[in-house]
N, C-alpha and C positions, 0 to 999 in steps of 0.2 A: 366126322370129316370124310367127305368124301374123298379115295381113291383111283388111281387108275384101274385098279383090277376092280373095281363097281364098275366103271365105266365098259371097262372090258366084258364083266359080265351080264351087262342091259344089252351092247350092241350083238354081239356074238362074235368077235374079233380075241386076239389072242393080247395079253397084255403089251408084246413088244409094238403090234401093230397102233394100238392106241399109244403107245410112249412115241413111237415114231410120228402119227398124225398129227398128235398135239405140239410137238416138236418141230412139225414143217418138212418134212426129211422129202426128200423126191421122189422114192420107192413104194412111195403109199398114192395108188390112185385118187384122183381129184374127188369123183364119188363116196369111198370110202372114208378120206378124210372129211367131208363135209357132214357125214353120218355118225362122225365119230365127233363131231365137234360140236354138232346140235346136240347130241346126247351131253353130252359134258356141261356142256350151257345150261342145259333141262336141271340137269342133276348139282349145279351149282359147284362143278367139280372150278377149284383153284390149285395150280403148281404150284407145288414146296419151292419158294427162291432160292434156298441156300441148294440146294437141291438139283435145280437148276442152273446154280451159275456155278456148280459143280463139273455140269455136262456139259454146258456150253462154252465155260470161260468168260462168260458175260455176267454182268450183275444187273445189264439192263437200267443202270442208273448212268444220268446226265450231272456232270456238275456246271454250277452258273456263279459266277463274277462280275458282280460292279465295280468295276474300278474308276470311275469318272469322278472331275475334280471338286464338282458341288458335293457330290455325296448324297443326290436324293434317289438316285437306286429305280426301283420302282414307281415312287411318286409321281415320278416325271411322265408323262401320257404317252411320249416318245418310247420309252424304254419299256412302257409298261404293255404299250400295245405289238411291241417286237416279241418280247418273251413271251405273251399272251399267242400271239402267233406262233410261235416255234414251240412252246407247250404242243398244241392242239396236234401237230404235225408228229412232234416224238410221242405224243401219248397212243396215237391212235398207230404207230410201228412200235407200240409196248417199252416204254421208255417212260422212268421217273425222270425228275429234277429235285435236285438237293441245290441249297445256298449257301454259297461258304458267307460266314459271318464276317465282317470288319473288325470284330471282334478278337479274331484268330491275331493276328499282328500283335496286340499286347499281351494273349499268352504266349509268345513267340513261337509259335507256328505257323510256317507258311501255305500259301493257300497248296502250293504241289504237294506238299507230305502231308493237309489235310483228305485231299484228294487219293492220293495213293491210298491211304489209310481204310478209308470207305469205299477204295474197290474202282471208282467210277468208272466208264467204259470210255470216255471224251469229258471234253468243256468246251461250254460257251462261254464267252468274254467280253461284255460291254466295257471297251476302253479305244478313247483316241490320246491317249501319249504314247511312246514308244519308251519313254524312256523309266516306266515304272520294274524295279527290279523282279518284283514276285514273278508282274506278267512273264517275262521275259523267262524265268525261269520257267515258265508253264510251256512258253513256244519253244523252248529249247531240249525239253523232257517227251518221252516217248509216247507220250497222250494224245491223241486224236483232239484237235481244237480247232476252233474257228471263231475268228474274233471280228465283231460288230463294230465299225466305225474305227477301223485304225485303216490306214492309208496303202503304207507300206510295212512288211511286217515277212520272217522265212515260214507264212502257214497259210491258211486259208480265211483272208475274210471275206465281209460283207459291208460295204457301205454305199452313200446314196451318190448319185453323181454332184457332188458339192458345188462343182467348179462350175458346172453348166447352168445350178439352179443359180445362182450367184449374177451370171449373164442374161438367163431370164428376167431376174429382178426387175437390172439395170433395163434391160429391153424395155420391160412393161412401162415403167417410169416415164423414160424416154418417151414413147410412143402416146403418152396424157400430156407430152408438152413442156415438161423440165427438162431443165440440163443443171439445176446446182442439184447435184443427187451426193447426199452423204451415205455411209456407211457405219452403223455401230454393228459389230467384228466382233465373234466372241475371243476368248485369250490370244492371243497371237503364240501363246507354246501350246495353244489345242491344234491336232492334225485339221478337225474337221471347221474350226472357226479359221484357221489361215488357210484353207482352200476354199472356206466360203469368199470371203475378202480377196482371193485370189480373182474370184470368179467375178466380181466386183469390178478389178480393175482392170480384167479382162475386157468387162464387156462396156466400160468406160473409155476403153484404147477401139475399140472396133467403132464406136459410134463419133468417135472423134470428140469426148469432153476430157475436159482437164480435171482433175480430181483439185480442190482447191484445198490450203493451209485449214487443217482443224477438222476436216472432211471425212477421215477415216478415223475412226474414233478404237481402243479396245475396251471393248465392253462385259470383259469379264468371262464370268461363266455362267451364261444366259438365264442368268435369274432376270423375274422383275424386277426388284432392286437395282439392280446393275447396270440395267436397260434404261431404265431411267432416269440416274442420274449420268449415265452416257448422251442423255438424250439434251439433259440440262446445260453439257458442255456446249452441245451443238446450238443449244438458244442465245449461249451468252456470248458467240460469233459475231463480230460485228456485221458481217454480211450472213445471214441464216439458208440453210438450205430450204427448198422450197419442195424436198420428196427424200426421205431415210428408205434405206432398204437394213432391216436389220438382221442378224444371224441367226433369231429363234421366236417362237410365236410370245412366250415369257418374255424376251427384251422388247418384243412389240409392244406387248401391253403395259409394260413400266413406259416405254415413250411416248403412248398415248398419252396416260394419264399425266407426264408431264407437260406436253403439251398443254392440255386442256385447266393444269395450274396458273399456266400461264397467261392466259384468257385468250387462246388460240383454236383454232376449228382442226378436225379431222375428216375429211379430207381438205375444204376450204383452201385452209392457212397451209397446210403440212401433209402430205401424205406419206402414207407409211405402208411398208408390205414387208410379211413377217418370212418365216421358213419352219417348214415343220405340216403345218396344219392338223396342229391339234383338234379336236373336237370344240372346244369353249370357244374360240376363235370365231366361231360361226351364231355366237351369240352374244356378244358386245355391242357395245355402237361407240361407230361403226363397227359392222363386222369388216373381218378383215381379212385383205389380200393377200396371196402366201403362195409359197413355193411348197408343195404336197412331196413328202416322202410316202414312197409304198411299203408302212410299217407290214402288212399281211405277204407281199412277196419276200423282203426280210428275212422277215421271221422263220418262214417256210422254205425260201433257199437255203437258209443258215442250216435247221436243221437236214436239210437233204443229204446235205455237204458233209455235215458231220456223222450222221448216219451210215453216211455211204463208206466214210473213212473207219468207221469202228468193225462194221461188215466185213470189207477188206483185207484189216487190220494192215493199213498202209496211210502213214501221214501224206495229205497232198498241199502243194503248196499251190494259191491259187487267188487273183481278185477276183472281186467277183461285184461289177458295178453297179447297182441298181438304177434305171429312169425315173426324174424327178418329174415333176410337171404344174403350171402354173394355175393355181385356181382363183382367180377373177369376183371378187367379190363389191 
């Protein structure tokens, strides 16, 4: 295994000088540390972690939380292309991720004293309730965090601007010639589905339609399943809308396909425009119209944020809104 004092003895520098370069320290010229870092590279030299989070106080590890009410975690292309972004971002400033399991709950440990336990330097946190107790414990505890899609919250998150994409929907809609425009809404107790329906009725009041009886539909927790039997309530209206805007690209495509049970067209009879813009989205038929979250700025703010908090070592509190934008299909 290689050493520092190898490394020390190929470049010709003294060991503290190589401890220091590899370490970052500011008393080691730029030239010198990049001489001392190529060598190291060459010679396949790796830091001792324990070793390390010895000196620094760091263990250089992230912990990450699902907390969302479906429980599909990663599955979901939403979540998966966020953390796949904020990966890429702490890996490359030398940062793991660790998962706390769902598992932890039935051996009754919580995800903070899992965390504490393993050292972590911060958490990331996919959650829009506010009122899950662990989280809460987590934002209330001396840990660096930043939490993905909670609204309002005393830390720092990250979410998409809901409310706005919600009035694009409606705009778009609008703008092909409807006015019976329904809404299938994800939970009405999710932050991020009652400020999409927010945005809904927002942009239903600025265009001057009436939302009618049966119109705003809750649709769950944007499964397809969900979506589509949401969709079904909406068929069996006596007067039927003539354009859905739904809360996730998953309830879109449960309301297509109800639709099309029906013996009804897409766009024709029913148009519909999702939220999210998954990837699959762009290959259905129709494909489909949606409101685009920027899962890669996300992901990458997210981690910035927390990053910057554990450097620091100073919690900030902070929203942080991302631009949504409509992509026309």
């Amino acid at each position: 295994m290689v050493t520092i004092y190898d490394v020390a003895k190929k470049t010709g520098f003294s060991s503290t000088t190589v401890s220091k370069a590899l370490n970052n320290y500011s008393d080691v010229s730029e030239k010198t540390k990049q001489e001392i870092l190529r060598a190291a590279a060459e010679m396949g030299y790796l830091p001792n972690s324990n070793a390390q989070s010895l000196s620094t106080k760091k263990s250089h590890i992230i912990g990450v939380v699902f907390a969302e009410e479906n429980g599909v975690g990663m599955k979901h292309p939403f979540f998966n292309a966020v953390i796949e972004s904020f990966r890429k971002h702490a890996e490359r400033e030398g940062y793991d991720l660790i998962f706390a399991s769902r598992n932890l709950r039935n051996r009754d440990v919580s995800y903070l004293e899992h965390f504490m336990y393993r050292g972590v330097d911060g958490v990331i946190v996919f959650c829009s309730r506010a009122d899950d107790s662990q989280i809460q414990d987590l934002i209330n505890s001396k840990l660096p965090i930043v939490v993905i899609d909670m609204m309002e919250a005393p830390c720092s998150t990250v979410y998409s601007d809901n409310v706005e994409g919600g009035k694009l929907a409606v705009q778009h809609l609008h703008s092909l010639g409807h006015e019976r425009i329904a809404h299938i809404a994800g939970s009405f107790i999710n932050a991020v589905g009652e400020a999409r329906a927010k945005g809904y009725q927002k942009g239903m009041q600025e265009i001057g339609l009436s939302i009618r009886d049966g119109y705003l539909v809750d649709g769950g927790f944007f499964s397809i399943e969900e979506g589509k039997l949401a969709m079904n309530k909406l068929l069996d209206l006596e007067v039927q809308p003539t354009a859905v805007f739904t809360a996730g690209d998953h309830m879109a495509i449960g309301a297509i396909e109800a639709i099309k049970e029906r013996g009804l067209r897409v766009p024709e009879d029913i148009s519909i425009i999702g939220f999210d813009d998954i990837d699959m989205v762009q290959y259905i038929t129709p494909k489909l119209t949606t409101i685009r979250q920027d899962t890669d700025l996300m992901g990458n703010q997210a981690a910035q944020i927390l990053i910057e908090q554990i450097t620091h070592k100073k919690k900030v509190i902070s929203s942080n809104v991302i631009p949504v934008e409509l992509v026309s299909r």
